[in-house]
C-alpha positions in Angstrom: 52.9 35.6 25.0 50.0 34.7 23.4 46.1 35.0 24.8 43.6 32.8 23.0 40.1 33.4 24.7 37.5 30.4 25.1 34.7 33.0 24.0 33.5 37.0 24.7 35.3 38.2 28.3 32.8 39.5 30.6 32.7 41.6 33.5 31.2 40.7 35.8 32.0 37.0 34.8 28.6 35.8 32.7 26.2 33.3 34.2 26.6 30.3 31.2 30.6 30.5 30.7 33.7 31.8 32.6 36.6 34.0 31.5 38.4 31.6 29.8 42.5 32.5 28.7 44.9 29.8 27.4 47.8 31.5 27.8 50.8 30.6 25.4 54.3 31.2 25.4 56.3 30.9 22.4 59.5 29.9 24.2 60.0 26.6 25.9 59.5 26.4 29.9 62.6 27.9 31.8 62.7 27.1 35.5 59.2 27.0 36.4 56.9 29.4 38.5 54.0 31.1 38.3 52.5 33.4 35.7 52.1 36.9 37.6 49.2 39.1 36.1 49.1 43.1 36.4 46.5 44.7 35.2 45.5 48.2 34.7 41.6 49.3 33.2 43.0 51.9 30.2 41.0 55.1 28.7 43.0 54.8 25.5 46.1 56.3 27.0 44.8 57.4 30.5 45.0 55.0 33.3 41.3 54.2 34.8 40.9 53.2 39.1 43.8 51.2 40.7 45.7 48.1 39.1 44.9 44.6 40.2 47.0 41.2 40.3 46.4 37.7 39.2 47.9 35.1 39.0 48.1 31.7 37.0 49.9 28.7 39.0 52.6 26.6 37.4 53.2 29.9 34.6 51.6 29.8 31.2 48.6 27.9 30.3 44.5 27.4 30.8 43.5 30.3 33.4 39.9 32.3 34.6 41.2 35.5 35.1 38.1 37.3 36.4 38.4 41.4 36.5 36.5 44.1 38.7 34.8 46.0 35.7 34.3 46.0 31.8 36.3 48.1 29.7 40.1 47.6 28.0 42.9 46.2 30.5 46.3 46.6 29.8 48.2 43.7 31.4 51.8 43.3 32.2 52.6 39.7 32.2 55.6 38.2 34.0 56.7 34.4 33.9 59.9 32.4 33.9 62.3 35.9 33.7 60.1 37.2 30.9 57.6 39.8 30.6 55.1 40.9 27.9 52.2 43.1 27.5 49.3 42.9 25.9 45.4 44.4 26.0 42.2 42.6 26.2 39.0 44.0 26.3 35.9 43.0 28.6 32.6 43.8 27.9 30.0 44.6 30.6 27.6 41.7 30.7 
């Protein structure tokens, strides 16, 4: 999966523009669902306060996805029977 941001992610969110994700798979839709979000604040290998979940309706796609604090966030994505991971970072605003 693919994460193409719409601009700098922020937390919290900025006042003039949201956390904007298009998230892209590169295989065709399989039987539907909802993209399912994990996501874990990372100290380069050290794992940082307690996960959170989000979630994206109808699986991959245009999304907000809003997190708790700046810093890097490893996510674990999980759509259609697949999973990926990937890290984004959000800086404090």
């Amino acid at each position: 999966i693919a994460a193409i941001l719409w601009g700098p992610l922020n937390a919290p969110p900025a006042r003039d523009h949201n956390n904007k994700i298009l998230w892209v798979s590169r295989l065709p839709p399989a039987s539907g669902g909802d993209l399912e979000i994990q996501a874990q604040r990372m100290a380069g290998t050290r794992r940082v306060g307690a996960p959170v979940s989000r979630r994206v309706t109808g699986g991959p796609g245009p999304s907000i996805i809003n997190l708790p604090a700046p810093g890097c966030w490893r996510m674990t994505l999980r759509w259609w029977g697949r999973t990926d991971r990937l890290d984004l970072q959000y800086a404090a605003r």
